[in-house]
Gaussian input, Z-matrix of N, CA and C with variables (Angstrom, degrees):
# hf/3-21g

backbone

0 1
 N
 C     1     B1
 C     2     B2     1     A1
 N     3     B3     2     A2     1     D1
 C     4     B4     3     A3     2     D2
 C     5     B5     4     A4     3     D3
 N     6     B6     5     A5     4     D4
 C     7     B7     6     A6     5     D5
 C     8     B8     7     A7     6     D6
 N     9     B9     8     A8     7     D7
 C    10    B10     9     A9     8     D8
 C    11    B11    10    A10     9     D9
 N    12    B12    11    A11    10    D10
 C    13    B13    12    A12    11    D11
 C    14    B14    13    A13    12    D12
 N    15    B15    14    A14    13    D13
 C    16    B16    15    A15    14    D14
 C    17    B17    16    A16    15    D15
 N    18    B18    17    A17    16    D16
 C    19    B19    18    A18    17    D17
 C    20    B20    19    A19    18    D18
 N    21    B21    20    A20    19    D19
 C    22    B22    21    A21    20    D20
 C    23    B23    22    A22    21    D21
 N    24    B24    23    A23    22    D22
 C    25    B25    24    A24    23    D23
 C    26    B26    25    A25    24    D24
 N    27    B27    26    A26    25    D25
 C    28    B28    27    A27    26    D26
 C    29    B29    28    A28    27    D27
 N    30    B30    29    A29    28    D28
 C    31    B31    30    A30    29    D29
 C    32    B32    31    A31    30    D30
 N    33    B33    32    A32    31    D31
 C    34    B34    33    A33    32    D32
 C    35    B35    34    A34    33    D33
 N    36    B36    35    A35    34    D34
 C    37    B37    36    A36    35    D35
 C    38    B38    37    A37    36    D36
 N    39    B39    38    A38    37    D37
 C    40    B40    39    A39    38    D38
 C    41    B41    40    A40    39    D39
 N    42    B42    41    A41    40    D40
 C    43    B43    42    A42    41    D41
 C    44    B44    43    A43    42    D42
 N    45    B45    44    A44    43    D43
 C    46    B46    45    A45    44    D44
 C    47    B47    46    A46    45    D45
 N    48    B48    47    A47    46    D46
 C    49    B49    48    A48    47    D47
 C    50    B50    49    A49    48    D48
 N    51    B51    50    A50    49    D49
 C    52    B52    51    A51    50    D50
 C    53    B53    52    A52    51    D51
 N    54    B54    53    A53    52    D52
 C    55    B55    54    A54    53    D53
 C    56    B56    55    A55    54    D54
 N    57    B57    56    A56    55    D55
 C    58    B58    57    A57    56    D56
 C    59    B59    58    A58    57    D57
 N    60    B60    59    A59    58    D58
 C    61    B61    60    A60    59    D59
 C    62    B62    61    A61    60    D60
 N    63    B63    62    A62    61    D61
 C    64    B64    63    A63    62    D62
 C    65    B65    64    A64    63    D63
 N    66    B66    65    A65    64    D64
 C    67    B67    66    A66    65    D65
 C    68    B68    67    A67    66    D66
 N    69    B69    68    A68    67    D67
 C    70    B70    69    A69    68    D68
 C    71    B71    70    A70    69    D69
 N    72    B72    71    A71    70    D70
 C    73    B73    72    A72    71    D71
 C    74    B74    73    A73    72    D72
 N    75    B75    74    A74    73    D73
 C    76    B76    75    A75    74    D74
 C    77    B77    76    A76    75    D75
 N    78    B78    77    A77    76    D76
 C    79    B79    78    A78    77    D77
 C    80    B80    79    A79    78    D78
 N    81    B81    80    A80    79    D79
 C    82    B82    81    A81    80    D80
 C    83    B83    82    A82    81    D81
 N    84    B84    83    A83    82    D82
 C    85    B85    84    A84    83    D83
 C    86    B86    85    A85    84    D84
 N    87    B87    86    A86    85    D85
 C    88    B88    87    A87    86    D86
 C    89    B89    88    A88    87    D87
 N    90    B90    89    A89    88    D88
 C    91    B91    90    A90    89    D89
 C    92    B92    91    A91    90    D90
 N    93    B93    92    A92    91    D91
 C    94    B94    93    A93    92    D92
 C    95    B95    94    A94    93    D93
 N    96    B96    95    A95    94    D94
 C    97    B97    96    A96    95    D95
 C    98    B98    97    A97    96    D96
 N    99    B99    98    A98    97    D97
 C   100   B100    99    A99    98    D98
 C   101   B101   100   A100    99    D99
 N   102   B102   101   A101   100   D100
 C   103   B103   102   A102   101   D101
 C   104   B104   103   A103   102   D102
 N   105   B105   104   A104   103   D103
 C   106   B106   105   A105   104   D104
 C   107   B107   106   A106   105   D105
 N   108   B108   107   A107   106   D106
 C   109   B109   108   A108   107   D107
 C   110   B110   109   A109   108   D108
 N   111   B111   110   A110   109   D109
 C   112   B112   111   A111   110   D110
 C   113   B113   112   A112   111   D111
 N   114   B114   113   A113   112   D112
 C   115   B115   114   A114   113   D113
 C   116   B116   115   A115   114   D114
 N   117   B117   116   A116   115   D115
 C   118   B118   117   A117   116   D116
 C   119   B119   118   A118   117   D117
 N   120   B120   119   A119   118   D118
 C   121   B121   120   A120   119   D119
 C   122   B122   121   A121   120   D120
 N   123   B123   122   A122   121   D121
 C   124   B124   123   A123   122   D122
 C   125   B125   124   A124   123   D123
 N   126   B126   125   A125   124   D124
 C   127   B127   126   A126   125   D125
 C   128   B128   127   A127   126   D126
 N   129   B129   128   A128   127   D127
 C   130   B130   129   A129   128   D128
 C   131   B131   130   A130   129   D129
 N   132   B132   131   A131   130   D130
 C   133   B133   132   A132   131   D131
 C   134   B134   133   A133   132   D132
 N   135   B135   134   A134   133   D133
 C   136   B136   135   A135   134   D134
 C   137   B137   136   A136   135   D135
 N   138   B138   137   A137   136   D136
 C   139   B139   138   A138   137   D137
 C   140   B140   139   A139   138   D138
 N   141   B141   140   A140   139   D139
 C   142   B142   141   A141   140   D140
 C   143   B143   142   A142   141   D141
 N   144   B144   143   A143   142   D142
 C   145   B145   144   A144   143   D143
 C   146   B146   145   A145   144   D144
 N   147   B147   146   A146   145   D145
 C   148   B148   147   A147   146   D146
 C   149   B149   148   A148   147   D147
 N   150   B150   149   A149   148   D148
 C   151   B151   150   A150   149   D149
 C   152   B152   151   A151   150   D150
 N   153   B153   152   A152   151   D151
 C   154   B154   153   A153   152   D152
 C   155   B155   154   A154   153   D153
 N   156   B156   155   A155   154   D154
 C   157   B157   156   A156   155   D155
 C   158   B158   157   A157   156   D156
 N   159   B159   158   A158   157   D157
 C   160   B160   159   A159   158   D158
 C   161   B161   160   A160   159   D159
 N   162   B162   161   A161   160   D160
 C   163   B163   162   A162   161   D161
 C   164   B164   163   A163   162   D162
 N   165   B165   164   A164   163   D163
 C   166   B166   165   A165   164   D164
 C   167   B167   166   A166   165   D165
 N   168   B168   167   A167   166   D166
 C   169   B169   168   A168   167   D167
 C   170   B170   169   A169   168   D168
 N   171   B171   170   A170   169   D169
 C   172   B172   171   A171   170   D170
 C   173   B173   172   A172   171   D171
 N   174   B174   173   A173   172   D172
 C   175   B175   174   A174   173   D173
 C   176   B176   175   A175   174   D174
 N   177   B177   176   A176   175   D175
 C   178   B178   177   A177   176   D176
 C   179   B179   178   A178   177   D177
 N   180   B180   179   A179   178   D178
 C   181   B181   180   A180   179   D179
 C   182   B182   181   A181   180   D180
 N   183   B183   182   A182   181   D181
 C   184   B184   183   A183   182   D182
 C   185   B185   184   A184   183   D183
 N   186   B186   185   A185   184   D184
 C   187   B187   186   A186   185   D185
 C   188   B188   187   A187   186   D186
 N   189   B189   188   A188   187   D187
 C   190   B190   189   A189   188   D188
 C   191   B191   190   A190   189   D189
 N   192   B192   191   A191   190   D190
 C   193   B193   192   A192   191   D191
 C   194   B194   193   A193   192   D192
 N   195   B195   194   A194   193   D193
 C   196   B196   195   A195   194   D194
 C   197   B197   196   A196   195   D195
 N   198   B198   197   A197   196   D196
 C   199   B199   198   A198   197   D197
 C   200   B200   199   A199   198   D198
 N   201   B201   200   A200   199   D199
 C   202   B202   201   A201   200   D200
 C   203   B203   202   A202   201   D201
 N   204   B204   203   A203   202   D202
 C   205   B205   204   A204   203   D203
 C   206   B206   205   A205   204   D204
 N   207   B207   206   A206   205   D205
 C   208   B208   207   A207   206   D206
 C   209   B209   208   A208   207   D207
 N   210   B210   209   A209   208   D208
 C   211   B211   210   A210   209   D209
 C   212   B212   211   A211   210   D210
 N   213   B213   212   A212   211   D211
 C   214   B214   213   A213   212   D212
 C   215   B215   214   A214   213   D213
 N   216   B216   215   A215   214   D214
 C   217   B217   216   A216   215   D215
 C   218   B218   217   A217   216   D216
 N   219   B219   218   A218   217   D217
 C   220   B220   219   A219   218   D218
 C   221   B221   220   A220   219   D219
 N   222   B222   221   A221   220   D220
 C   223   B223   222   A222   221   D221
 C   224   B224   223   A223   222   D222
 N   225   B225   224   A224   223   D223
 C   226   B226   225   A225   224   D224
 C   227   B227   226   A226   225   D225
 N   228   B228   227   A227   226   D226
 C   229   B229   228   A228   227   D227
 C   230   B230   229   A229   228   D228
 N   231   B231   230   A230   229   D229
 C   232   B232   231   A231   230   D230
 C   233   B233   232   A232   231   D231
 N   234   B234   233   A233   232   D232
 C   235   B235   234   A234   233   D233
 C   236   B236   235   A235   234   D234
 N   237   B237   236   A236   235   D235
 C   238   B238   237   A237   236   D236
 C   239   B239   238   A238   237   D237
 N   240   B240   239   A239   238   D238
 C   241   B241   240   A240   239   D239
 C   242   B242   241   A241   240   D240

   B1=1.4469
   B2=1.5308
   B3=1.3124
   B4=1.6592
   B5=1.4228
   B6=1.8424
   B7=1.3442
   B8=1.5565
   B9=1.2071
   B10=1.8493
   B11=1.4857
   B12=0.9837
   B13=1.6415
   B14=1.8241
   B15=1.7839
   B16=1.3334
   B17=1.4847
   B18=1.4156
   B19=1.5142
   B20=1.8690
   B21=1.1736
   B22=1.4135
   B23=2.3107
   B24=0.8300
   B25=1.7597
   B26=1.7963
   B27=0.9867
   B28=1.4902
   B29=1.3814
   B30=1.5484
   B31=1.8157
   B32=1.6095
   B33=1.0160
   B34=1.4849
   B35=1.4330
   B36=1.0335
   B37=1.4832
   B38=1.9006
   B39=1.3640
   B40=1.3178
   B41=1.3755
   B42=1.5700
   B43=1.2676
   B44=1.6677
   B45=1.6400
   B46=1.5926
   B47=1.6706
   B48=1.3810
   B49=1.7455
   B50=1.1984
   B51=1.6697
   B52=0.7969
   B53=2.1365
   B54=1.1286
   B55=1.4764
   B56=1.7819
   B57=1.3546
   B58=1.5750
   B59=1.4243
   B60=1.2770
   B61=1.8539
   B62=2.1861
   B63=1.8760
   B64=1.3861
   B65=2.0416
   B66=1.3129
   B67=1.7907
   B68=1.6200
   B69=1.5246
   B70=0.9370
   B71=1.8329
   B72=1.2583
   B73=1.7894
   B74=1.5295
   B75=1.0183
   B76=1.5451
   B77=1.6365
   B78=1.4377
   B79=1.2295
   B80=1.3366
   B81=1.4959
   B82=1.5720
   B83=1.9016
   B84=0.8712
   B85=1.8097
   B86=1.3725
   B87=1.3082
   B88=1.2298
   B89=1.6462
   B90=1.5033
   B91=1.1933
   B92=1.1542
   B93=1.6991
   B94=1.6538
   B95=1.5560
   B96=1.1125
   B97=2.0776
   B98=1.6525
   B99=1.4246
   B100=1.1575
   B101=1.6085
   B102=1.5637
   B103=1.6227
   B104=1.6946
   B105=1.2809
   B106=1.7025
   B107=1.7058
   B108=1.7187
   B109=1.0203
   B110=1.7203
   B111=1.4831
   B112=1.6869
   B113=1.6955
   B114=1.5034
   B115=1.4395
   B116=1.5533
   B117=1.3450
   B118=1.8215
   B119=1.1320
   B120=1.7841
   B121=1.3049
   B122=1.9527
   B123=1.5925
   B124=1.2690
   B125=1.0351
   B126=1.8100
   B127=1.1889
   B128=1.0623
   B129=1.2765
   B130=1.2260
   B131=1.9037
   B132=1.1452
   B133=1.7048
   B134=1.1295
   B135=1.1069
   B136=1.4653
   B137=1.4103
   B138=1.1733
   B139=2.0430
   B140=2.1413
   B141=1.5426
   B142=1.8605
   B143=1.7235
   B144=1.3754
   B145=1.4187
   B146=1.3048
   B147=1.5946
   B148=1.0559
   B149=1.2566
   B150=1.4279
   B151=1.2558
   B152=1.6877
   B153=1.4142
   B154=1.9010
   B155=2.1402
   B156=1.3095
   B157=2.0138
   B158=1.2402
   B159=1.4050
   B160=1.5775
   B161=1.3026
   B162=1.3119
   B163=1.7944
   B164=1.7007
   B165=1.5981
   B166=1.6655
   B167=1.8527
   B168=0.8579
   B169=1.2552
   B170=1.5628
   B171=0.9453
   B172=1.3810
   B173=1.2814
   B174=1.5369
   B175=1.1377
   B176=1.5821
   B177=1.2867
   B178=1.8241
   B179=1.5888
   B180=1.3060
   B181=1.3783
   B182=1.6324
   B183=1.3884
   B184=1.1601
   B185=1.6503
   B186=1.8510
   B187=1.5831
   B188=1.5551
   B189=1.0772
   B190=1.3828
   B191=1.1848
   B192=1.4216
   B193=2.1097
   B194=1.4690
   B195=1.5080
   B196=1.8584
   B197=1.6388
   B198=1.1499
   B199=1.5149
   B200=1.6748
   B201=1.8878
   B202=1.2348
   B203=1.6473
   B204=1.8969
   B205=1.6189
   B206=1.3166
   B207=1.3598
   B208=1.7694
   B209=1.6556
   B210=1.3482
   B211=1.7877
   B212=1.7556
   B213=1.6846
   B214=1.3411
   B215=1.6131
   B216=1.3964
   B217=1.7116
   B218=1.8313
   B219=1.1189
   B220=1.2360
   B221=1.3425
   B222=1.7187
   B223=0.8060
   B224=1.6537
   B225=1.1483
   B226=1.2135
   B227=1.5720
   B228=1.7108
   B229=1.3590
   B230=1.5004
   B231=1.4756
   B232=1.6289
   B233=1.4627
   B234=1.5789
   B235=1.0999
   B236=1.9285
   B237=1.5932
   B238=1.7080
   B239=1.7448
   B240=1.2078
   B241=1.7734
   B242=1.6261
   A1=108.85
   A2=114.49
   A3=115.10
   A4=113.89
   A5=117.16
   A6=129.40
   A7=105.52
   A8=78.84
   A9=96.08
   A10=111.53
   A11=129.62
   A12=131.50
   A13=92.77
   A14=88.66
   A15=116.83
   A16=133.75
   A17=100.44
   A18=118.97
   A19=107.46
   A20=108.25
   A21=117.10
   A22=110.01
   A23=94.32
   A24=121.99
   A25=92.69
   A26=114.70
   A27=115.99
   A28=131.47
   A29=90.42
   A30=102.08
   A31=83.54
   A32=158.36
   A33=144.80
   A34=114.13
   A35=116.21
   A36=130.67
   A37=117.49
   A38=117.90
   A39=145.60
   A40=100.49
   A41=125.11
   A42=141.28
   A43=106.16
   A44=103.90
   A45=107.04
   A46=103.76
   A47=112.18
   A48=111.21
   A49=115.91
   A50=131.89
   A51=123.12
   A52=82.42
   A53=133.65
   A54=121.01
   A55=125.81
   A56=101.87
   A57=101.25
   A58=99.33
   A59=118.81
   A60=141.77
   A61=92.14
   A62=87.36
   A63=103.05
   A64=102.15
   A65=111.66
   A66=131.14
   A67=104.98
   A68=127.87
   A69=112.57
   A70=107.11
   A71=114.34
   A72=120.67
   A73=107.50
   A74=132.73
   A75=133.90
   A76=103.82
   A77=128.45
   A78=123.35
   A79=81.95
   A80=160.62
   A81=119.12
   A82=90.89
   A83=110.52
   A84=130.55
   A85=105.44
   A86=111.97
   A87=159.84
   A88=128.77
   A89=132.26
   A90=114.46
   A91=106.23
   A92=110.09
   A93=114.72
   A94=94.75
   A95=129.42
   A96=121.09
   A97=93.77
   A98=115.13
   A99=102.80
   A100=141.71
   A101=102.72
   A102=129.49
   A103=107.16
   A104=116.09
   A105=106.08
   A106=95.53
   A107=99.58
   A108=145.36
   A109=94.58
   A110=129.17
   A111=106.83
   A112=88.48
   A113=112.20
   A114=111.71
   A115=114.21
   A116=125.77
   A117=115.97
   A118=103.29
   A119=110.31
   A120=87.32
   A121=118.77
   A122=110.54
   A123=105.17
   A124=149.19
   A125=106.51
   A126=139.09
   A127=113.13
   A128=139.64
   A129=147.18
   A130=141.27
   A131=120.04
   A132=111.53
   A133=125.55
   A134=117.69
   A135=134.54
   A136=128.79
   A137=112.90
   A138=116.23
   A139=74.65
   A140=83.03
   A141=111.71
   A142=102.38
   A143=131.92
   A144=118.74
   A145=93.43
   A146=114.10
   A147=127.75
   A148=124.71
   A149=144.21
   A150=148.05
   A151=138.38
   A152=93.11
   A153=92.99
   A154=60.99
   A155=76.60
   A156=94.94
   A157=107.03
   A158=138.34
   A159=153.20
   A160=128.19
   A161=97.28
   A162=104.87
   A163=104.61
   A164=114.58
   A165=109.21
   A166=86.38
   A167=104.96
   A168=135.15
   A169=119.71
   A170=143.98
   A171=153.45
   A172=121.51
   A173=138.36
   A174=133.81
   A175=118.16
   A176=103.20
   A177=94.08
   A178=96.17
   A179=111.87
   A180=131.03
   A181=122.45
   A182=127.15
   A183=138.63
   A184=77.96
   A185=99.98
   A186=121.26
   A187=108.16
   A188=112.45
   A189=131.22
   A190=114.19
   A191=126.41
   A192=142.89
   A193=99.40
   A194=123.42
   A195=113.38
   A196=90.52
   A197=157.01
   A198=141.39
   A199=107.28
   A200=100.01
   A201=123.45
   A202=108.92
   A203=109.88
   A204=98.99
   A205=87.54
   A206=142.37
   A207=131.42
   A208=91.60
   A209=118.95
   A210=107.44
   A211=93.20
   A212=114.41
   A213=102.32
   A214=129.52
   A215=97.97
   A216=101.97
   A217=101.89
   A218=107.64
   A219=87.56
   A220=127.70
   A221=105.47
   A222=137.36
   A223=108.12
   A224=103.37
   A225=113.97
   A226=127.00
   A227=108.20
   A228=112.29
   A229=105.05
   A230=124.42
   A231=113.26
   A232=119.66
   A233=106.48
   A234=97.65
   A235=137.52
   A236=89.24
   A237=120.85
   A238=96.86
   A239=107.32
   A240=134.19
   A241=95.63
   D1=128.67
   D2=-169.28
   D3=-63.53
   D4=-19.87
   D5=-179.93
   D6=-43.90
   D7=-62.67
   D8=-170.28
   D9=-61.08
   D10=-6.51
   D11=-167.55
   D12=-65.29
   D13=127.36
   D14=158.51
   D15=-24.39
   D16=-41.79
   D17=-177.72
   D18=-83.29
   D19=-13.79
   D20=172.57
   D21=-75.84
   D22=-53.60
   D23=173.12
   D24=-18.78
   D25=-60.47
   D26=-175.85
   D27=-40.47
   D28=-58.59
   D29=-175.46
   D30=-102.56
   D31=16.40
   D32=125.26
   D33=-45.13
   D34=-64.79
   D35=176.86
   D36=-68.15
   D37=-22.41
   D38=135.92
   D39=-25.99
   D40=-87.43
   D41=-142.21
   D42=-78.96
   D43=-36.37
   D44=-177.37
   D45=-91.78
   D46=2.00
   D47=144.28
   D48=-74.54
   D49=-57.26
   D50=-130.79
   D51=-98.79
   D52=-15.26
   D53=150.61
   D54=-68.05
   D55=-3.23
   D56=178.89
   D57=-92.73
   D58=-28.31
   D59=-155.66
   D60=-74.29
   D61=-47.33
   D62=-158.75
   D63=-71.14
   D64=-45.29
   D65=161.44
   D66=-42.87
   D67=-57.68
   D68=-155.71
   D69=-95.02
   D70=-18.52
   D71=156.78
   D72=-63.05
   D73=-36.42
   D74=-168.55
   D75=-101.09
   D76=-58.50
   D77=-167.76
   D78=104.03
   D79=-3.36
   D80=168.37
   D81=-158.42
   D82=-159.86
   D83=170.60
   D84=-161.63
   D85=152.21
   D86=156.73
   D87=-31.86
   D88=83.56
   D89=-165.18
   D90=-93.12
   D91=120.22
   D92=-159.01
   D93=-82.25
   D94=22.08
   D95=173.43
   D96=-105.54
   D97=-58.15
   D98=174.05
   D99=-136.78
   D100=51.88
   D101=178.18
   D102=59.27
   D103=2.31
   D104=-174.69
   D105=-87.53
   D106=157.20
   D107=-173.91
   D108=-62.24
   D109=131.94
   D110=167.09
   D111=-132.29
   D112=113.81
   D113=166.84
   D114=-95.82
   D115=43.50
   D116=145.28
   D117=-131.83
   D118=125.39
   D119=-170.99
   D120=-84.21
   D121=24.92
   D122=164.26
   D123=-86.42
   D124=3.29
   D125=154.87
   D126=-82.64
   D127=8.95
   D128=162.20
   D129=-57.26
   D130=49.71
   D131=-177.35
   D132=-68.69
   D133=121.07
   D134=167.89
   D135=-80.64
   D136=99.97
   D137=-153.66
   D138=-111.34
   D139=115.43
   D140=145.33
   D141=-58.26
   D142=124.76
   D143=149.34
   D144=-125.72
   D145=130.97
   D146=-170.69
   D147=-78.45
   D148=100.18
   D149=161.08
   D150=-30.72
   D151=-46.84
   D152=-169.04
   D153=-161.03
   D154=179.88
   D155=-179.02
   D156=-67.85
   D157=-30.47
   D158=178.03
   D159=-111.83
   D160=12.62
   D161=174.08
   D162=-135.60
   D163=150.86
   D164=178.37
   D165=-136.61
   D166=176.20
   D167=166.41
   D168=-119.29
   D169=97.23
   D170=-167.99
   D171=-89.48
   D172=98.27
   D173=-168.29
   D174=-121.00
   D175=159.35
   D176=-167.72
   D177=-116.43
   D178=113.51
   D179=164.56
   D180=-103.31
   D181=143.12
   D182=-153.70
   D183=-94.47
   D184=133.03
   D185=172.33
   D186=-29.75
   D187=-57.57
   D188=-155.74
   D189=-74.65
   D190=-8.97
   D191=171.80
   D192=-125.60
   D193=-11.62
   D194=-176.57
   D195=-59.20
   D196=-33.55
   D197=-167.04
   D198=-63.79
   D199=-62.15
   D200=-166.19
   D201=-63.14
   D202=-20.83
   D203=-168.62
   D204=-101.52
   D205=-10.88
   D206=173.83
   D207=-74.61
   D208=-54.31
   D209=-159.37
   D210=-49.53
   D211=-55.44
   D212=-171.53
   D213=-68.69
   D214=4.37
   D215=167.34
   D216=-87.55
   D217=-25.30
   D218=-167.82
   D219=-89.01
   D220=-15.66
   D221=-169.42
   D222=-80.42
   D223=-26.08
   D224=176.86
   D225=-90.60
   D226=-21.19
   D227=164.66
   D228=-95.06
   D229=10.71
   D230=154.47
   D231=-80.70
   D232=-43.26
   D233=178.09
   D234=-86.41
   D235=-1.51
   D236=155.40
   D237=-40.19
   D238=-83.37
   D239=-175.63
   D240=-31.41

């Protein structure tokens, strides 16, 4: 699966710097399912949504909605189709 390609790993690991970079300038992030504030960042998930085959978008969702905000990504590029 091209997702997974090796050459992706970089700016994956890029992006879940640059949200640890973004937590530790602010003190919290952003739960993109439902706009609250999450200050630990070990409740923290970081969902890749993939853009083009070589680009992701990296978003930080609170543990506790990472299920509910992947079903509604996906759910949403079914009904895209």
């Amino acid at each position: 699966m091209e997702y997974l390609n090796s050459e992706n790993l970089p700016a994956r690991i890029f992006g879940m710097k640059r949200l640890e970079s973004l937590f530790n300038q602010n003190g919290f992030l952003i739960c993109q399912l439902t706009g609250k504030r999450i200050y630990d960042f070990d409740q923290i998930v970081a969902i890749f949504v993939p853009l083009t085959t070589s680009l992701d978008q990296v978003m930080a969702v609170h543990c506790d909605h990472a299920q509910e905000f992947t079903q509604k990504c996906l759910s949403s590029l079914k009904n895209f189709n």
